[in-house]
C-alpha positions, 0 to 999 in steps of 0.5 A: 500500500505505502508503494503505490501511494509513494508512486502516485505522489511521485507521478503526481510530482512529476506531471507538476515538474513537466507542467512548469518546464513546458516551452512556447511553440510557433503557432502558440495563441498569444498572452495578454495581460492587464495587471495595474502598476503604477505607469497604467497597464501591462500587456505582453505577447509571447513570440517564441521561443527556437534554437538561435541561428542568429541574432535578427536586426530588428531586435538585436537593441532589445536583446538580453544575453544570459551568460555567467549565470547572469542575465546582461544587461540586468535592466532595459528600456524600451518603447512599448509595443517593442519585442524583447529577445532573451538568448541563453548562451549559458552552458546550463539551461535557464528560465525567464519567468515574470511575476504572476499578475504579467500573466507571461508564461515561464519559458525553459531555454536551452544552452543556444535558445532564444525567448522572445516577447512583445510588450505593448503597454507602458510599466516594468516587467521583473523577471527573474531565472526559475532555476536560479533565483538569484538572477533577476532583471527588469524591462521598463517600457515607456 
């Protein structure tokens, strides 16, 4: 009796693991959230999350390198509407996981994988690393 409740709290504890971990896909319907902060209302669209070939122009000012088990540069500026890259040149994999009211799902990128978001409403985005809480970052967007 006490191996089958031992393995059933070990699937359950699993399916929890896998469910926290999952990674965006093309195609994945976008999220928008509306917390309030004290600038207004925060919307964000997740764009993707692919392996990194190479860094596109278009958002190449907007980009935040995770490497050194930290992310660089710790805070950014940007217009609203713009689309932020995080590339995740660590060895180890690495999430990008904001608050909860922002209402973006966390993503789990691999040593080469890029996670992109449009962020189209004024306020700031805190974020952190799921894996290694210590790393933290914000985007504040005007």
């Amino acid at each position: 009796m006490k191996s089958i409740l031992f393995l059933c709290i070990t699937v359950i504890v699993f399916l929890l693991m896998a469910g926290c971990s999952q990674t965006a896909q093309q195609g994945q319907p976008a999220a928008t959230a509306t917390p309030t902060t004290p600038a207004g209302t925060v919307s964000a669209t997740p764009v993707s999350a692919t392996p990194v070939v190479t860094m596109t122009t278009s958002v190449s000012g907007n980009t935040v390198i995770i490497q050194n088990m930290a992310f660089n540069p710790a805070q950014i500026t940007v217009n609203a509407g713009s689309i932020v890259r995080w590339v995740n040149k660590d060895k180890v994999a690495h999430s990008v996981v904001f608050s909860p009211e922002a209402k973006i799902d966390t993503f789990v990128l691999s040593s080469g994988q890029a996670f992109t978001v449009k962020l189209d409403n004024p306020g700031v985005y805190n974020y952190s690393c799921g894996l290694y809480p210590e790393m933290q970052g914000s985007v504040v967007v005007t």
